[in-house]
C-alpha positions as protocol buffer text, in pm:
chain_id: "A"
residue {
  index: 1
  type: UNK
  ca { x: 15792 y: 1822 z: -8219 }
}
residue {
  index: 2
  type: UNK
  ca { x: 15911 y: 1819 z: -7884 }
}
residue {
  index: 3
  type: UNK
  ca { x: 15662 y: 1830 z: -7540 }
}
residue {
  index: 4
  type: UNK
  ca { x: 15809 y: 2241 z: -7480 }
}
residue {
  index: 5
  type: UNK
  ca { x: 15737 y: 2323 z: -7895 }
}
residue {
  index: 6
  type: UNK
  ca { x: 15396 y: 2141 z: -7858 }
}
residue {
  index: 7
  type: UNK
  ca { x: 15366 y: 2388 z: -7544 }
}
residue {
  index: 8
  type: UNK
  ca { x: 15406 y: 2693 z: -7711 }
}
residue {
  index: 9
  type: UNK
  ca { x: 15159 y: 2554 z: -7978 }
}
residue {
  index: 10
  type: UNK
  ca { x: 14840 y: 2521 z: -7661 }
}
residue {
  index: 11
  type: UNK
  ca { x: 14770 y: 2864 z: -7754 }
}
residue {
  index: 12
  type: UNK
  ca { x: 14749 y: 2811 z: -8116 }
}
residue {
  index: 13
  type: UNK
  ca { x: 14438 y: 2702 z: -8234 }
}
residue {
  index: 14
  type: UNK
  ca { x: 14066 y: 2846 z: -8325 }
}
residue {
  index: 15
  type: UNK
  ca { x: 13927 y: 2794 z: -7980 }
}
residue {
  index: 16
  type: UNK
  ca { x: 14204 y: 3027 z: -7839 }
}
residue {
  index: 17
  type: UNK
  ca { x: 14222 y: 3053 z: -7428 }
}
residue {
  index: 18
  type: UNK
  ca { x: 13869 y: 2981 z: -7383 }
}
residue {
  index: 19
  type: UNK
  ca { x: 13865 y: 2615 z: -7422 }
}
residue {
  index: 20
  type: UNK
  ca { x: 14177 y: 2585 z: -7145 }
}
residue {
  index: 21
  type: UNK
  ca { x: 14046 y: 2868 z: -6885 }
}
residue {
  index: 22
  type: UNK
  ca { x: 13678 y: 2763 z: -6918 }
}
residue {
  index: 23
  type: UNK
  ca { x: 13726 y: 2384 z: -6993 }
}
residue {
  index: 24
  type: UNK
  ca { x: 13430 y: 2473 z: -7220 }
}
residue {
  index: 25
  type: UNK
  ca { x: 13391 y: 2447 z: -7614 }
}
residue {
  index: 26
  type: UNK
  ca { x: 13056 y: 2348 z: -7710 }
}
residue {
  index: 27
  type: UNK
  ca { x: 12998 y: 2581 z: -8042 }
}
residue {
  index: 28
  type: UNK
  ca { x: 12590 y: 2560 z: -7861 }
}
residue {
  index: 29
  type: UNK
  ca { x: 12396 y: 2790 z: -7662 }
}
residue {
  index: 30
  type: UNK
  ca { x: 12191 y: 2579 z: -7532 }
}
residue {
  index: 31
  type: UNK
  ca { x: 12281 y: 2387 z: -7193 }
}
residue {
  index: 32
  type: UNK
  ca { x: 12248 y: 2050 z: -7216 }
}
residue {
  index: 33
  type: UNK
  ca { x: 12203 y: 1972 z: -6858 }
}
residue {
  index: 34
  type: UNK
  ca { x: 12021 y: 2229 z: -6638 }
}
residue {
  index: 35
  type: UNK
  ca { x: 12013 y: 2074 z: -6274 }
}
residue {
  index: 36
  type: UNK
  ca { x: 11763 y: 2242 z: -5981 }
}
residue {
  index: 37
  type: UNK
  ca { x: 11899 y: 2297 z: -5668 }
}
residue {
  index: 38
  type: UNK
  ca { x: 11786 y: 2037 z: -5468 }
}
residue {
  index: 39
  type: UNK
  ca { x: 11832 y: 1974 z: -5054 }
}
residue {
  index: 40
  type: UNK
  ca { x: 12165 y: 1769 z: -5067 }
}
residue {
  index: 41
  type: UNK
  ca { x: 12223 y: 1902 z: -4711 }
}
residue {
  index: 42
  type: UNK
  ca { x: 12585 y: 1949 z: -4714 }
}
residue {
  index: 43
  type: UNK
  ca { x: 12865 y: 2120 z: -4967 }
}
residue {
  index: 44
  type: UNK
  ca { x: 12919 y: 1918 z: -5292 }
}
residue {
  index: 45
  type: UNK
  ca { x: 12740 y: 1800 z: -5585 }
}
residue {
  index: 46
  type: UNK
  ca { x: 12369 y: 1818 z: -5615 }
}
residue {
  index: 47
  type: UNK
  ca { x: 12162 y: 1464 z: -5595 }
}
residue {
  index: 48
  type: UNK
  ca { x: 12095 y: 1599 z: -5957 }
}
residue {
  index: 49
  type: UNK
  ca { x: 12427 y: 1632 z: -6061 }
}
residue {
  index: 50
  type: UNK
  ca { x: 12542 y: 1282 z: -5918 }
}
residue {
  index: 51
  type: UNK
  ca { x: 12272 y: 1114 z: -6109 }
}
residue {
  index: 52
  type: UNK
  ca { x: 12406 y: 1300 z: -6467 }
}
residue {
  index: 53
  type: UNK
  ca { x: 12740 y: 1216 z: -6387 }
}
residue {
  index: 54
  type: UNK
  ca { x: 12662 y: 842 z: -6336 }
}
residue {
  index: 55
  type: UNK
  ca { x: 12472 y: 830 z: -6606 }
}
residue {
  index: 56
  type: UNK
  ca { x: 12781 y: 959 z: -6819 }
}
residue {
  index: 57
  type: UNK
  ca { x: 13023 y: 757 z: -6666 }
}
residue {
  index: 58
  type: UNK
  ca { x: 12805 y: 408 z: -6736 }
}
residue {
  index: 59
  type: UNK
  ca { x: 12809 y: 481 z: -7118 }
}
residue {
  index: 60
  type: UNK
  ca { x: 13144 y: 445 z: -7366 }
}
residue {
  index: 61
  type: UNK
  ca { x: 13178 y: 681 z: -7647 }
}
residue {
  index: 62
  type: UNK
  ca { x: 13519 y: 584 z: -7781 }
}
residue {
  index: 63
  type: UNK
  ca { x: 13560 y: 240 z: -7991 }
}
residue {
  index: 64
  type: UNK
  ca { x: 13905 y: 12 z: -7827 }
}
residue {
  index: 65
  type: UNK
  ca { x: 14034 y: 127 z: -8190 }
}
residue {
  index: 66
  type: UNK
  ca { x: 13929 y: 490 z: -8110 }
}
residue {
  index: 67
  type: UNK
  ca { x: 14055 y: 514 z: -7794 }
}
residue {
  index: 68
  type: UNK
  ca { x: 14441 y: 347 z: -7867 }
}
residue {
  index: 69
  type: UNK
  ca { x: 14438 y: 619 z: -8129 }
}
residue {
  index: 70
  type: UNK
  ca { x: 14337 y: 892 z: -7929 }
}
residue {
  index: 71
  type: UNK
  ca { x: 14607 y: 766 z: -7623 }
}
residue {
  index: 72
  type: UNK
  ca { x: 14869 y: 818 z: -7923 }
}
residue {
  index: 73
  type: UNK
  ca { x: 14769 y: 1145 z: -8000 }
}
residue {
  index: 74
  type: UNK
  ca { x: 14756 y: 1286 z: -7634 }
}
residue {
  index: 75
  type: UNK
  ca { x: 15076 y: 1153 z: -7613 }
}
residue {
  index: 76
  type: UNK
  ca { x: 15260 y: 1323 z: -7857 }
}
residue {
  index: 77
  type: UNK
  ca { x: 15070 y: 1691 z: -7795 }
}
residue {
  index: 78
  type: UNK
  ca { x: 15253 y: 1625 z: -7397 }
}
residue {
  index: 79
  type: UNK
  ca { x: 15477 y: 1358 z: -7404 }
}
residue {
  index: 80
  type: UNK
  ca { x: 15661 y: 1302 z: -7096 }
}
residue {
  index: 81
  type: UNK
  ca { x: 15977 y: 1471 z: -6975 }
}
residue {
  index: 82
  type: UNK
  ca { x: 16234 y: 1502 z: -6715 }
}
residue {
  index: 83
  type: UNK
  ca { x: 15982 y: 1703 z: -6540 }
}
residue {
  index: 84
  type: UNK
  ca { x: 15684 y: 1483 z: -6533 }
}
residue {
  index: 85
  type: UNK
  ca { x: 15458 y: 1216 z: -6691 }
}
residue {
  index: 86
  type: UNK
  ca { x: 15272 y: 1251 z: -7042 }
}
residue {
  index: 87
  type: UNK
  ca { x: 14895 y: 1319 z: -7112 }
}
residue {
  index: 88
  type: UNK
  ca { x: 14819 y: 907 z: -7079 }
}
residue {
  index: 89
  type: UNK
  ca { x: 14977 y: 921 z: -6745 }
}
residue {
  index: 90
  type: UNK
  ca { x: 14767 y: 1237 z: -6625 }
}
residue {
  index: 91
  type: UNK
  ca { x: 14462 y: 1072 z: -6731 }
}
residue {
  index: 92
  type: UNK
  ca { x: 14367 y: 1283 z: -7013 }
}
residue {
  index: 93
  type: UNK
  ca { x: 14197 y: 1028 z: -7222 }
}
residue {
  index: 94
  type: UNK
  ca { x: 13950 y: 988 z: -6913 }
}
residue {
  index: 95
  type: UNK
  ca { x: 13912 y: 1321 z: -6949 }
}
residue {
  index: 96
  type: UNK
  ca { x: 13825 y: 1347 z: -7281 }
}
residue {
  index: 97
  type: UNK
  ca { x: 13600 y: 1065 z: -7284 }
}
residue {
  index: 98
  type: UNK
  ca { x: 13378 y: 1245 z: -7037 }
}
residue {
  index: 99
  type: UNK
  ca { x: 13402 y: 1548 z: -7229 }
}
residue {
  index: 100
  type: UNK
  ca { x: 13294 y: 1365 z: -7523 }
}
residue {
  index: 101
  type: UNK
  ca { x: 12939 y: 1253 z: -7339 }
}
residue {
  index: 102
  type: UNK
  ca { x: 12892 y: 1556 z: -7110 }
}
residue {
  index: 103
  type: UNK
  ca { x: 12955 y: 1835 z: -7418 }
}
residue {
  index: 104
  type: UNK
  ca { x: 12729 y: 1609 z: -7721 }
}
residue {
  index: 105
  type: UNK
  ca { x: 12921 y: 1876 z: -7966 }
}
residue {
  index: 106
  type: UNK
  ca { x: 13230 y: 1727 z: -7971 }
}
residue {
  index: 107
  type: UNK
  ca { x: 13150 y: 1364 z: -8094 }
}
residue {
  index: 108
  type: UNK
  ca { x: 13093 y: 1414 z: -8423 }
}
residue {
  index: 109
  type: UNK
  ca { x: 13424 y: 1622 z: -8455 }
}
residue {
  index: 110
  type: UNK
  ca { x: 13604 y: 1427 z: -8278 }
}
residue {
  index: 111
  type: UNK
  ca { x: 13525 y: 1083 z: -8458 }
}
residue {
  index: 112
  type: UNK
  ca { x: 13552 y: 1224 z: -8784 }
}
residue {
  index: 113
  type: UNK
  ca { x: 13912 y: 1361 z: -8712 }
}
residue {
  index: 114
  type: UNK
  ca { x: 14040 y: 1063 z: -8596 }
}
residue {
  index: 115
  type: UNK
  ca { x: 13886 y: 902 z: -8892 }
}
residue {
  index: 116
  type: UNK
  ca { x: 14042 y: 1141 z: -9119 }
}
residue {
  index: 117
  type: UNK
  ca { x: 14382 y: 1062 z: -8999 }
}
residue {
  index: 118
  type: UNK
  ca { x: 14301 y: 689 z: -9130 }
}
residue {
  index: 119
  type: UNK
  ca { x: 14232 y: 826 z: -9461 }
}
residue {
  index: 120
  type: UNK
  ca { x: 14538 y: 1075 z: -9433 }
}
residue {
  index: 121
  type: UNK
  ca { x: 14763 y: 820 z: -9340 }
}
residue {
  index: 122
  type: UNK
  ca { x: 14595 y: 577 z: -9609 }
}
residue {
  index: 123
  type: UNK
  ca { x: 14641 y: 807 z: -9908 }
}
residue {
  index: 124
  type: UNK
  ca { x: 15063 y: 855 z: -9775 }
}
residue {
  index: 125
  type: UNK
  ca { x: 15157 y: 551 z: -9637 }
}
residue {
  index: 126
  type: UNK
  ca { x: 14857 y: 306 z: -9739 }
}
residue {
  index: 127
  type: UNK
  ca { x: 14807 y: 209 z: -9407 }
}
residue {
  index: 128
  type: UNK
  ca { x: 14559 y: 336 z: -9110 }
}
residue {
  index: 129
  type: UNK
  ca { x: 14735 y: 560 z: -8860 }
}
residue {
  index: 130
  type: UNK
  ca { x: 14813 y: 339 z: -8591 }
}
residue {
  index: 131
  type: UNK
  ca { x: 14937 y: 103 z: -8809 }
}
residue {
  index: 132
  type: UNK
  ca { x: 15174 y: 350 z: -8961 }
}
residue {
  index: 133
  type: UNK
  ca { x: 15558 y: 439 z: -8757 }
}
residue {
  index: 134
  type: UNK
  ca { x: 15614 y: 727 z: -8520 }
}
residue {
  index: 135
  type: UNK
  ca { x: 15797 y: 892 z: -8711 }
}
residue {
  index: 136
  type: UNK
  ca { x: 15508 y: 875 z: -9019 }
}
residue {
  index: 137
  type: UNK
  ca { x: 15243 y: 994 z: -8764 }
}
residue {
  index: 138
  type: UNK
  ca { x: 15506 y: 1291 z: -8685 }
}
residue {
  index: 139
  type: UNK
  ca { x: 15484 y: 1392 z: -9040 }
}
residue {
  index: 140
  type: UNK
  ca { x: 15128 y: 1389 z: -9050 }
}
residue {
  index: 141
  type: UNK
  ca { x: 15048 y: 1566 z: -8747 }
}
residue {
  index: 142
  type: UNK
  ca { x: 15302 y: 1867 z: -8865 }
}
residue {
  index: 143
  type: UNK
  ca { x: 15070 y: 1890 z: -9121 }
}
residue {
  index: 144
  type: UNK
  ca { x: 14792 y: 1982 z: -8870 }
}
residue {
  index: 145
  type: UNK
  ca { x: 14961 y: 2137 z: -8574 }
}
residue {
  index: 146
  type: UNK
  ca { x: 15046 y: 2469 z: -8681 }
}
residue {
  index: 147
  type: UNK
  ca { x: 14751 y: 2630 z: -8866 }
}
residue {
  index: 148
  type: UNK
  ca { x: 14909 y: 2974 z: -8967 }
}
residue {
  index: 149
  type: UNK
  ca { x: 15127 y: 2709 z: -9159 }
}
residue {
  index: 150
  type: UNK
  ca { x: 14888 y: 2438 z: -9335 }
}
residue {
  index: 151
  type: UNK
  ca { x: 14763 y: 2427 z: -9666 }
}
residue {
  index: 152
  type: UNK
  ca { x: 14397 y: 2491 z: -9749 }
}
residue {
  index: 153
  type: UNK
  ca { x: 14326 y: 2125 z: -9780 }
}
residue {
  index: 154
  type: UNK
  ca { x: 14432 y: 2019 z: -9447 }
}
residue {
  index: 155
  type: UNK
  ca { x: 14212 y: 2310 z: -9258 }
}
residue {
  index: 156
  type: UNK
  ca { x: 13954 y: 1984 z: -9164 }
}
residue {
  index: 157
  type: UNK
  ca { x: 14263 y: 1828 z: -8969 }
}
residue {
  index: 158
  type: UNK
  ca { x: 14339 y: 2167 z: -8856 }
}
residue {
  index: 159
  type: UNK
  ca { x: 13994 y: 2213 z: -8658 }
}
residue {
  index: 160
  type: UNK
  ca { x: 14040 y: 1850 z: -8533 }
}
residue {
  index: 161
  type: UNK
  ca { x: 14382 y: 1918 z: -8396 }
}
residue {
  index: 162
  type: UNK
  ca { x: 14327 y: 2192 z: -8219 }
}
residue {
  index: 163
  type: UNK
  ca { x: 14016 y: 2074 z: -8051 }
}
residue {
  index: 164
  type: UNK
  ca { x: 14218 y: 1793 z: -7957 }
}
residue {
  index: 165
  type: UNK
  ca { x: 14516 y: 1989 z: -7799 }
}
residue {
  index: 166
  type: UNK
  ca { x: 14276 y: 2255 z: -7647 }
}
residue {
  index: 167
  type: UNK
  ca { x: 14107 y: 1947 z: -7443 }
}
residue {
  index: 168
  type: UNK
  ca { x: 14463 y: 1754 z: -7372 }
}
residue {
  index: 169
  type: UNK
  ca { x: 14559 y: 2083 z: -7225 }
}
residue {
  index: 170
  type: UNK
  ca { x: 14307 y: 2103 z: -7016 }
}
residue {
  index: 171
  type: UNK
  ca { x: 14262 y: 1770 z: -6914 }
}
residue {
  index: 172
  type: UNK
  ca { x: 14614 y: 1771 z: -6803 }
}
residue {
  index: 173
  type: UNK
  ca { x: 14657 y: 2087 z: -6678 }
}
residue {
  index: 174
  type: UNK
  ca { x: 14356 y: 2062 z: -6427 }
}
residue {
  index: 175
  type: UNK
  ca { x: 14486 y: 1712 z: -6301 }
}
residue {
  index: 176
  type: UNK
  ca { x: 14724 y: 1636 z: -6029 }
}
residue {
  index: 177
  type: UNK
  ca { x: 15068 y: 1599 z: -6257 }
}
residue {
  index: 178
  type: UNK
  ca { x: 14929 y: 1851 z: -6407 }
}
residue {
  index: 179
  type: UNK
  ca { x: 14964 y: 2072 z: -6115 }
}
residue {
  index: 180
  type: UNK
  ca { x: 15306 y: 1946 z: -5984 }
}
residue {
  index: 181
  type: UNK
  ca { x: 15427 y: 2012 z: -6352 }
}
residue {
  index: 182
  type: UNK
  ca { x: 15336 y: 2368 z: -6353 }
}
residue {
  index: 183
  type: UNK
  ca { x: 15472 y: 2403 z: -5970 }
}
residue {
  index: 184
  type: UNK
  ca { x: 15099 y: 2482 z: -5850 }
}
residue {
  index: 185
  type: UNK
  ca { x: 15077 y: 2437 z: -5501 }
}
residue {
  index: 186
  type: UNK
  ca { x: 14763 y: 2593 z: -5392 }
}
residue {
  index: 187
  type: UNK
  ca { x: 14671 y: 2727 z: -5072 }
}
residue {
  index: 188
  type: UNK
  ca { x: 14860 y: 2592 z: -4774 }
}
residue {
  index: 189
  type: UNK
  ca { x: 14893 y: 2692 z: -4407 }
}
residue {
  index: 190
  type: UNK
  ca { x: 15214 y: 2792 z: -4316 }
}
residue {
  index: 191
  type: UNK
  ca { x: 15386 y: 2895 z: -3992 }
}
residue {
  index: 192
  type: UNK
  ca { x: 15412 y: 3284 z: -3909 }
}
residue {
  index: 193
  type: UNK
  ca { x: 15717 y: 3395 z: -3654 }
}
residue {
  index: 194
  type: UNK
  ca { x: 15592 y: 3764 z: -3668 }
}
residue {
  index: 195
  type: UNK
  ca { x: 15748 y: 4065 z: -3785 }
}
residue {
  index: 196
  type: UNK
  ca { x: 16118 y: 3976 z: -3885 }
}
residue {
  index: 197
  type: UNK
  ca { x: 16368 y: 4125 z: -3571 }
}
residue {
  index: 198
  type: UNK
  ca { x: 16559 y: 4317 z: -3875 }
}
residue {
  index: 199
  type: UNK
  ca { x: 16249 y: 4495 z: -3986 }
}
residue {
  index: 200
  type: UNK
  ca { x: 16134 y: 4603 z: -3619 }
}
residue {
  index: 201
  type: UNK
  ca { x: 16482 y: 4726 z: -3542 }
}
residue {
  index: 202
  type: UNK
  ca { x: 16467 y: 4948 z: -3876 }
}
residue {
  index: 203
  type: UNK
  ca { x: 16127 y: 5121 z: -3711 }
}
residue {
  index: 204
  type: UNK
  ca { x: 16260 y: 5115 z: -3327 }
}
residue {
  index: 205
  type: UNK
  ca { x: 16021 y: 4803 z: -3250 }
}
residue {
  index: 206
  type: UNK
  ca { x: 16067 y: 4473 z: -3098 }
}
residue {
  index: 207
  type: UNK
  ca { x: 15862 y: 4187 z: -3021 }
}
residue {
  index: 208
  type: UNK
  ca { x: 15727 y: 4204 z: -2684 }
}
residue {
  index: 209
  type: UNK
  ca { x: 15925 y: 3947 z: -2461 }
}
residue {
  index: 210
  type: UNK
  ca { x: 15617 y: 3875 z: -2219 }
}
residue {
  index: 211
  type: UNK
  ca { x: 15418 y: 3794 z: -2555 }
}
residue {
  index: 212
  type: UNK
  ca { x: 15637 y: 3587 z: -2810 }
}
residue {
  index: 213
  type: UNK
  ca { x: 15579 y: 3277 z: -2672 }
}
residue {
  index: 214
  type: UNK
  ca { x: 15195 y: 3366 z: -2652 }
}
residue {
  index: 215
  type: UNK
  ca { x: 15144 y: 3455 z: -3017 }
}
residue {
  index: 216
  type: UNK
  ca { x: 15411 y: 3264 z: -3195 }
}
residue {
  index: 217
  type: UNK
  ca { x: 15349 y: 2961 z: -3055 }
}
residue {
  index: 218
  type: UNK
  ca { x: 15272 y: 2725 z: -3328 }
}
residue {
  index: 219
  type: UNK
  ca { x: 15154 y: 2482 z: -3112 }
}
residue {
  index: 220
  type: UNK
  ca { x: 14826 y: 2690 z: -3047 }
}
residue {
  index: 221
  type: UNK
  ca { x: 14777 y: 2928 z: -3371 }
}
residue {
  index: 222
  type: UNK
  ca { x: 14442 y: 2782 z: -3378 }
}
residue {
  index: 223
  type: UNK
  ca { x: 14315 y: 2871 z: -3027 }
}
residue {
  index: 224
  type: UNK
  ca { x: 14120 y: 3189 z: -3000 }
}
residue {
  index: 225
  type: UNK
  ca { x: 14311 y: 3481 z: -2823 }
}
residue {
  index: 226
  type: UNK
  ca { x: 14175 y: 3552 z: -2460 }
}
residue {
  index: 227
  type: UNK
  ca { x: 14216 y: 3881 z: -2302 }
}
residue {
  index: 228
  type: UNK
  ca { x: 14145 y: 4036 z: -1974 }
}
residue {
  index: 229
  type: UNK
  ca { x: 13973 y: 4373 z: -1858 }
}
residue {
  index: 230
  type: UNK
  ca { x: 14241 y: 4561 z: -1897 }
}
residue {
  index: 231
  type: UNK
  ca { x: 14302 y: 4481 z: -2243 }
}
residue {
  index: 232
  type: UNK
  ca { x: 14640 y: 4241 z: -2200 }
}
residue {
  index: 233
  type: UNK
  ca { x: 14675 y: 3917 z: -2406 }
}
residue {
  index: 234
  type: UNK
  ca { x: 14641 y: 3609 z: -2135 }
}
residue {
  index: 235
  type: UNK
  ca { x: 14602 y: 3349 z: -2396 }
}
């Protein structure tokens, strides 16, 4: 599996597009954390929201053991490239260690497929999984990664997997190499020269002379237009 096959695969699994548009996948209804509006005086997060967050952020859900499996796993769903970094470098296990506390659902899912793969790699290689070569984990994981594919008794790995590659996804995907390896630039200001001379010409327009320097001067785009009584543009 390559980081463009593992790609195609995002798309794959039972959560569908939900998990990587949303960044949601809790199977509940109810919300875990319902926050009141409080008066925070200014745009951002809610007093409320701060306090949740810290909270999160001062517990640890993954064991070391855990978490140097989980960095492995990332890693092959989005290695790095030639383009960019891999799912470790975006910060995806970050990611899905706060997912892990702020969605409750996940944990039990997600500790029981990473235990599986211990027993997996136990009853093939008898070893646990990161004890166990590359290229072994590679076998294992095919096992896993494309569901239309697996046999009956791997459909527990199955639902693992793709909960796993529906959050790597999205934990990379919304971060900042993330961005620069999709070629997302966002909104930006740019520079407008007006009405290309070519385009005028076609429709028997040009730029007013008296004017260009007025209204295409970059220098003062964002100074409010000033006009006199008679309707002409004085600056």
């Amino acid at each position: 599996m390559n980081r463009r096959e593992n790609l195609k695969l995002l798309l794959a699994g039972s959560f569908g597009t939900g998990l990587i548009l949303s960044g949601c996948g809790s199977e509940t209804n109810e919300l875990a954390h319902q926050p009141t509006i409080g008066d925070f005086g200014s745009y951002g997060r809610t007093p409320e929201e701060i306090k949740h967050n810290d909270l999160l952020q001062s517990t640890t859900f993954f064991t070391d053991e855990e978490r140097k499996k989980l960095e492995v796993l990332v890693d092959i769903i989005i290695p790095a490239d030639d383009v960019s970094g891999s799912a470790t470098d975006a910060g995806v296990p970050d990611f899905i260690e706060f997912m892990m506390k702020d969605i409750p659902d996940y944990q039990t899912p997600m500790r029981g497929g990473l235990l599986w793969l211990d027993h997996k790699a136990d009853e093939l290689f008898g070893k646990k999984f990161l004890e166990i070569s590359q290229e072994q984990r590679l076998q294992i994981i095919d096992e896993i990664a494309y569901p239309d594919k697996a046999k009956p008794e791997m459909q527990s790995g199955v639902r693992f997997f793709n909960t796993l590659r529906n959050l790597t996804a999205t934990g990379f995907f919304t971060s900042e190499l993330g961005f620069k390896d999709l070629g997302y630039v966002g909104n930006r200001p740019n520079a407008w020269d007006g009405v290309p001379e070519e385009v005028l010409a076609k429709h028997g327009l040009q730029n007013d002379p008296k004017y260009k320097d007025v209204y295409l001067d970059i220098a003062t785009r964002g100074t409010i237009a000033q006009w006199d009584d008679e309707g002409n543009l004085v600056g």
